[in-house]
N, C-alpha and C positions, 0 to 999 in steps of 0.2 A: 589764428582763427579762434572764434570765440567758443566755449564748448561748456555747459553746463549740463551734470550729472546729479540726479534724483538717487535717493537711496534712505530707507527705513519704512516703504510698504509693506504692506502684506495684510494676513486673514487675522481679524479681530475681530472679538465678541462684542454684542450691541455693549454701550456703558462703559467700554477699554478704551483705554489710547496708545497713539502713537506716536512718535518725531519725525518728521521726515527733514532730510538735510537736501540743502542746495550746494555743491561744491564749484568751483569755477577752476578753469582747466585753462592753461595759457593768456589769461590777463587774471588783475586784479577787479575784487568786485565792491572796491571802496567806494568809486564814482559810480556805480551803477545804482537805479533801482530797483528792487527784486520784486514780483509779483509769483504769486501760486496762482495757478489757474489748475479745475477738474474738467471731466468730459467723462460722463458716464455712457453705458450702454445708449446708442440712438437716441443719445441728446446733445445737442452744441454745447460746446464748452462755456465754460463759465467762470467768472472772476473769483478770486477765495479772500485772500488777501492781500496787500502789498507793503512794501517797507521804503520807504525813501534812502539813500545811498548814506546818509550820517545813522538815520536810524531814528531818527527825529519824531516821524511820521509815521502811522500806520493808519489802514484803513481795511477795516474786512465786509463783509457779505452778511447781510441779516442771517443768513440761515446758521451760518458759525460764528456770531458777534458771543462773546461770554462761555463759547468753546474752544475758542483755536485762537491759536495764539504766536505771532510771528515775531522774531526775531534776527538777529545778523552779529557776528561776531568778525569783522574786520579785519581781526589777524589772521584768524585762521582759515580766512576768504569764504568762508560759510553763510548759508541764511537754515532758518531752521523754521519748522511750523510742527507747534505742538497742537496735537490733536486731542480733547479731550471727550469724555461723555459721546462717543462714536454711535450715528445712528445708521440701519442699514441702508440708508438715501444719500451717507456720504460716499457711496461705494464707488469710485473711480479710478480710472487715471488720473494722478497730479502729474503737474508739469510746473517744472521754474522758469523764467524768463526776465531776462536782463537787459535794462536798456537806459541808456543816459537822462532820458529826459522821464522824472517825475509825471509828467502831466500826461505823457504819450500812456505812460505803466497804467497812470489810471483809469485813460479813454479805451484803452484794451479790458481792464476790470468789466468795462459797463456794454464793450463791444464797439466800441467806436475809434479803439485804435487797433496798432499793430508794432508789437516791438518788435525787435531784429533777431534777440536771439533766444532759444529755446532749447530745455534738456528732451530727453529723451522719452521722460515722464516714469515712474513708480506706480504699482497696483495698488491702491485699499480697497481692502473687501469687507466688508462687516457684516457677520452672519453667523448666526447660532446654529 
């Protein structure tokens, strides 16, 4: 069963940052693509970033293009998203999610797909 676990949310000051890790739990996430997706208070979820399964590829979100910053480290079956210059409109749930096909990760970015598997999600809250 496929199981991915969020971890390095929490309460940050406008202007901080943070990591948040994607861990994969009973397979590896070599062949996968990994996508961040948020969902803040009473609004639909939304695409953040994604990272193609080599690592090859990225693609983020106007609103964090030159902020955030995604990565994947394949040994250690990680995807990582550095968060920087945090404003309090990022404040959400993130969620990772993991799915073979490239192209599916990105039609879920934009809302026109759906990948298969999903963590549990992590809080950011940015606020003075």
């Amino acid at each position: 069963q496929l199981q991915l676990v969020e971890s390095g949310g929490g309460l940050v000051q406008p202007g901080g940052s943070l990591r948040l890790s994607c861990v994969a739990s009973g397979f590896t996430l070599d062949s996968y693509a990994i996508g961040w997706f948020r969902q803040a208070p009473g609004k639909e979820r939304e695409g953040v970033s994604c990272i193609s399964s080599s690592g090859d590829h990225t693609e983020y979100a106007d609103s964090v293009k030159d902020r955030f910053t995604i990565s994947r480290d394949n040994a250690k079956n990680e995807v990582y998203l550095q968060m920087n210059n945090l404003k309090p409109e990022d404040t959400a749930v993130y969620y990772c999610a993991a799915d073979h096909s490239w192209y599916r990760v990105i039609a879920t970015m934009t809302g026109r797909g759906r990948v298969d598997a999903w963590g549990q999600g992590t809080l950011v809250t940015v606020s003075s």
